[in-house]
C-alpha positions in Angstrom: -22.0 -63.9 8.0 -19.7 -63.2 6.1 -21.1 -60.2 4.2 -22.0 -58.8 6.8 -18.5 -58.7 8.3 -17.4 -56.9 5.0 -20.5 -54.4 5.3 -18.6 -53.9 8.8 -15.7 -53.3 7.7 -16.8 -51.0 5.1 -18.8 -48.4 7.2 -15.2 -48.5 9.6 -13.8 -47.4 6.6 -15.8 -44.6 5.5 -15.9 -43.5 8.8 -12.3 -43.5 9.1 -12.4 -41.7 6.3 -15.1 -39.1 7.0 -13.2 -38.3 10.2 -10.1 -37.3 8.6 -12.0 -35.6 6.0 -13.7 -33.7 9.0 -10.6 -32.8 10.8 -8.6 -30.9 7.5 -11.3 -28.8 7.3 -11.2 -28.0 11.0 -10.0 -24.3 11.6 -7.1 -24.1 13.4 -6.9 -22.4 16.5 -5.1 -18.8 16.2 -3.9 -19.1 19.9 -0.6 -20.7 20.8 -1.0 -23.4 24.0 0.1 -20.6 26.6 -1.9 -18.2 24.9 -5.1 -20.1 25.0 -3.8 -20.7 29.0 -3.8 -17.0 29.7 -6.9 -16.4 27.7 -8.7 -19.2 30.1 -6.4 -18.1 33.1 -8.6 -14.7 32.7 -12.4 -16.2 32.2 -13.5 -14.3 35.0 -11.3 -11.0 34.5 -12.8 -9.8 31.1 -11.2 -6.8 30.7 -7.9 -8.3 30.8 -9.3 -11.2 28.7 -9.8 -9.2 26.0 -6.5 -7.1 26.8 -5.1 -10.4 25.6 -6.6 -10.9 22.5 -5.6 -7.4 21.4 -2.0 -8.2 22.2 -2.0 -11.5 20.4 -3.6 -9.7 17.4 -0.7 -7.2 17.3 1.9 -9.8 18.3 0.8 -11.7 14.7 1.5 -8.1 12.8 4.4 -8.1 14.4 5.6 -11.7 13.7 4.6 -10.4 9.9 6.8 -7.4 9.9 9.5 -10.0 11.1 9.0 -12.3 8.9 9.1 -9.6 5.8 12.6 -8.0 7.5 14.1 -11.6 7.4 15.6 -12.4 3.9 16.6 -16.0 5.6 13.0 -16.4 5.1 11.7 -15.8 1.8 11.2 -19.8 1.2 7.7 -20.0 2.3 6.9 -16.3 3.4 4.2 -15.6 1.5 2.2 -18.9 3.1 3.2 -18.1 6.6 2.3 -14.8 6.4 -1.4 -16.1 4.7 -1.5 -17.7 8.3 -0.6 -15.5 10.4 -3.0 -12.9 8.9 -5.8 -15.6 8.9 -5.0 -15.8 13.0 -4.9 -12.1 13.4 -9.0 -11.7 11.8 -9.6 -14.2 14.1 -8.8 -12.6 17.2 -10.1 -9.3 15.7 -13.2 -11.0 15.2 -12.6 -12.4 19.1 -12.3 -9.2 20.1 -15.3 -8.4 18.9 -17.3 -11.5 20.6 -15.8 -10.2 24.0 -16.9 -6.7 23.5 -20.1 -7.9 23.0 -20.4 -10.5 26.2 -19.3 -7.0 27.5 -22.5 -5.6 26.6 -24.6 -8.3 27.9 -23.4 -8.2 31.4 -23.4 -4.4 31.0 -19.7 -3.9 32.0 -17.9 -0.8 31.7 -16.9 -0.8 27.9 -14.9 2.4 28.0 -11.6 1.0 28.6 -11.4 -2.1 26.2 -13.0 0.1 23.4 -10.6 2.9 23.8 -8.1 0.3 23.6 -9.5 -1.0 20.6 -9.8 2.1 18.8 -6.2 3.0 19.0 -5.2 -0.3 18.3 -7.1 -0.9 15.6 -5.6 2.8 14.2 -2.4 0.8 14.3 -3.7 -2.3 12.7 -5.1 -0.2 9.8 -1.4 1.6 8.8 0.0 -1.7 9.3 -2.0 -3.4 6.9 -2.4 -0.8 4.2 1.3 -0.5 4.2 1.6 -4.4 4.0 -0.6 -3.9 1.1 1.3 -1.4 -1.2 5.0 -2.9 -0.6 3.5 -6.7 -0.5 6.3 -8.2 -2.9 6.5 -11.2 -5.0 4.8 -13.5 -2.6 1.6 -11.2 -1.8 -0.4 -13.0 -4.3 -0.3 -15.8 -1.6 -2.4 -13.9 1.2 -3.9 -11.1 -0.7 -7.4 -12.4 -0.4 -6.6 -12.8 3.5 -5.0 -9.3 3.8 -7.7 -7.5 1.9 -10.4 -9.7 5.0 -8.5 -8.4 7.8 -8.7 -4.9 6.4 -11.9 -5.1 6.2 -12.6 -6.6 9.6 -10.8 -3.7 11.1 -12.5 -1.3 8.8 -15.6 -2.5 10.2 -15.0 -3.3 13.6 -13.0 -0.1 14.1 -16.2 2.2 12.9 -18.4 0.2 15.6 -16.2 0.6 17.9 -15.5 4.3 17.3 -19.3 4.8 17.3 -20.0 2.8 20.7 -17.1 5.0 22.3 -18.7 8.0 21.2 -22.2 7.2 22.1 -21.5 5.6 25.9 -19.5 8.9 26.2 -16.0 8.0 25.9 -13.2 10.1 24.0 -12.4 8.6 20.9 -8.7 8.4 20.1 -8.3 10.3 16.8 -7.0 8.4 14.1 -3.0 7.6 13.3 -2.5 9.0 9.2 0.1 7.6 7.4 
């Protein structure tokens, strides 16, 4: 009896355990509380869904170029900066999970690609400019940075291509 209370107690344990193992290696989400609100405020308006994931995505390069301006907050920068850029390939790639339920229910994708093209010409000067004047705490989120380049890269080429062949003009693209 009384092993097998100890056997109990045991397996609580490790599950205890497991759990909060499981939970630290959760992602956490990119979206705020009242972001993730307007996102499901808009489930049946996708257009202006994904409208919103495109301005939380250049509301996070925007906190970065903050943060950067701010000497007040050089303790930590280069951390909060690794998180913010780890939110904004998230919502990139979120962008890019919309555009494809787009495709599925065959809604008009000129719009939300036209405003992904030109946002994503943004995004790109943004990023490569984060990259040459990075500072003493880019070796915190370089990995991260040189990901969301490459998800815009990417993403921006498919979209630019999916304009162009459903007949849309395609934005030309912002140079340095």
């Amino acid at each position: 009896m009384r092993n097998s209370r100890s056997f109990i107690v045991v397996l609580v344990l490790l599950a205890f355990c497991a759990s909060l193992f499981a939970n630290g290696q959760r992602k956490r989400d990119p979206l705020t509380d009242q972001e993730a609100d307007q996102i499901r405020e808009q489930a049946l308006n996708p257009q202006k869904r994904f409208h919103l994931y495109v301005t939380f995505a250049k509301a996070r390069l925007s906190a970065i170029d903050q943060l950067r301006a701010d000497p007040k907050m050089a303790q930590g920068r280069g951390q909060q900066i690794r998180e913010l850029l780890e939110d904004f390939v998230s919502l990139v790639d979120e962008t890019e999970d919309n555009l494809d339920d787009y495709r599925e229910r065959k809604a008009d994708l000129i719009k939300p690609l036209t405003e992904l093209v030109e946002a994503e010409s943004d995004w790109k000067l943004k990023l490569r400019s984060l990259k040459e004047t990075g500072g003493v705490d880019a070796k915190d989120y370089e990995f991260v940075l040189q990901s969301a380049i490459d998800a815009v890269n990417e993403n921006s080429d498919s979209a630019r291509k999916e304009l162009e062949d459903i007949g849309g003009r395609v934005p030309k693209e912002k140079k340095k």
